[in-house]
Every structure is written in structure tokens, then in C-alpha cells.
C-alpha positions in Angstrom: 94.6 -171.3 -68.6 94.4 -171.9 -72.2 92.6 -175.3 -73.1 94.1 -176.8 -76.7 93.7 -180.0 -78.6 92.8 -181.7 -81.8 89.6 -180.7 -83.3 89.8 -181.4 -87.1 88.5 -184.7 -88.5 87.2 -185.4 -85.1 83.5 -186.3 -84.6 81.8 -182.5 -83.0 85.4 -181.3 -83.3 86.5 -183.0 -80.0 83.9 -181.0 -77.9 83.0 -183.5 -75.3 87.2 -184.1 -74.5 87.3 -179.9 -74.6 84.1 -179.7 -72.4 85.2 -182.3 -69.7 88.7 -181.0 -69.6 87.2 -178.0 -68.7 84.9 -179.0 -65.9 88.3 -180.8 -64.6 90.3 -177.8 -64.5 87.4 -175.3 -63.1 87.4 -178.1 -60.4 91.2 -178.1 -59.5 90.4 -174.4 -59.4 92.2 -173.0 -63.0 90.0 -170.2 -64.5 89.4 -171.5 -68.2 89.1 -170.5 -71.6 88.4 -172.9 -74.3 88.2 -172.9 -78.1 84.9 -174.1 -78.0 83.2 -171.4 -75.9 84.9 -168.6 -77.9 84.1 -169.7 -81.2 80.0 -170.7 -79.9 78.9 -168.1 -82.0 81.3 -167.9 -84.7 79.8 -171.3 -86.6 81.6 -172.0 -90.6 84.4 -169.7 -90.3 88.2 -171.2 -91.6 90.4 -172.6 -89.7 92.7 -169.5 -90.0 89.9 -167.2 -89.1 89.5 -169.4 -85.6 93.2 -169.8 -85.2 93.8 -166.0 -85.2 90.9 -165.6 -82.6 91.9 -168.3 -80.4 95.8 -167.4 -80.2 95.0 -163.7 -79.3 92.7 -165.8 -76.6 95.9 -167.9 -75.7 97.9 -164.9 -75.4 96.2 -163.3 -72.2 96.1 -166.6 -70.4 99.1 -167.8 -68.0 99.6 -171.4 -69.4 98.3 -174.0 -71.6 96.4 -177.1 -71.1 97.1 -180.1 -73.9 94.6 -183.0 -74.4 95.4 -186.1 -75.1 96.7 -186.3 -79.0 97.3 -182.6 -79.3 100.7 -183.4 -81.0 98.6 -184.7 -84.0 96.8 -181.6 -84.4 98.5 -178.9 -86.3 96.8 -175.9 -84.7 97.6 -177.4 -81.2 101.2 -177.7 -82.0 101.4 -174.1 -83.2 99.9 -173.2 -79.9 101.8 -175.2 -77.6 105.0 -173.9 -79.8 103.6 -170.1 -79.2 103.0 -170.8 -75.4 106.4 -172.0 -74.9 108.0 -169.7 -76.6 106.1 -166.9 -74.8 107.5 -168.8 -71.5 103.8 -169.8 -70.7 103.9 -172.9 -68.7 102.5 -175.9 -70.8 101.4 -179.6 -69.5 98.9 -181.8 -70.0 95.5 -181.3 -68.9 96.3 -184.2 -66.3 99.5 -182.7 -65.0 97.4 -179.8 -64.1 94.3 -181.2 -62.3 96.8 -183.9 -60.4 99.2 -180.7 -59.2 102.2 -182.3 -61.2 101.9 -179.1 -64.0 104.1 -177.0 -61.6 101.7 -175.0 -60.4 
């Protein structure tokens, strides 16, 4: 599972929302990978340079996770576009710890 959401212009890039998400997920049982974790070690690279490393990330995961306001964030959009269009299974965060995500 694929954890994606709005980062820029958002006080520690959104990392407590990522981080909690997570725990929520790992809880309902979903194995997790999110941006955060990847990029740990990766500190003052672009936003293409993470994009490129997260969506080969996105790619070997099963389905995507949305936070809250990921429509407003354009690298969330482009990944939520690439899931679907892979035919990766994409609902909120919410609709996947609550068992309405379909799975």
C-alpha cells in the first residue's frame, strides 16, 4: 500500500498526517510504504528527483492510500492518476482502515 498526500507548502511537509496514517494502516494490517520513509535520507533534492523515486515506489505496491486534501497536491494527483490507470485500487486512507476500500 502506497501512502500519498500533500506535502508542499505544508508545515514538516505533512509528516505527522503521513506518519499517523501509517501507524493506522500497519494496524488494519496493510504493509506500508510512505514518501517520508523513502526519502529519510535523501534531504534538498527537487521535487522531480522525489517524484521519480516515489512513483517507481508506487509502482510495486497493490493500491494507494489518499490523505485528506490530496486533490490539492499536484504530485498526489499524478499519483492517484498513475494508480488508477495502472488498475491499482485507490481510496482514502479511511476507506481502508474502516474495510470500506474494497479490500
Amino acid at each position: 500500500m502506497y501512502l500519498s498526500g500533500p506535502m508542499t507548502g505544508i508545515e514538516n511537509l505533512n509528516r505527522e498526517a503521513f506518519m499517523l496514517a501509517a501507524v493506522a494502516l500497519r494496524g488494519a494490517g496493510y504493509t506500508v510504504v510512505c514518501p517520508h520513509e523513502l526519502n529519510v535520507d535523501q534531504q534538498g533534492l527537487s521535487w522531480h528527483a522525489y517524484m521519480k523515486r516515489d512513483v517507481q515506489a508506487l509502482a510495486g505496491c497493490d493500491g494507494v492510500a489518499l490523505l485528506p486534501n490530496w486533490e490539492s497536491s499536484r504530485g498526489a494527483v499524478i499519483e492517484a492518476r498513475l494508480a488508477r490507470d495502472l488498475r491499482m485500487e485507490t481510496h482514502t486512507v479511511a476507506e481502508w482502515v474502516t474495510g470500506r476500500g474494497g479490500a
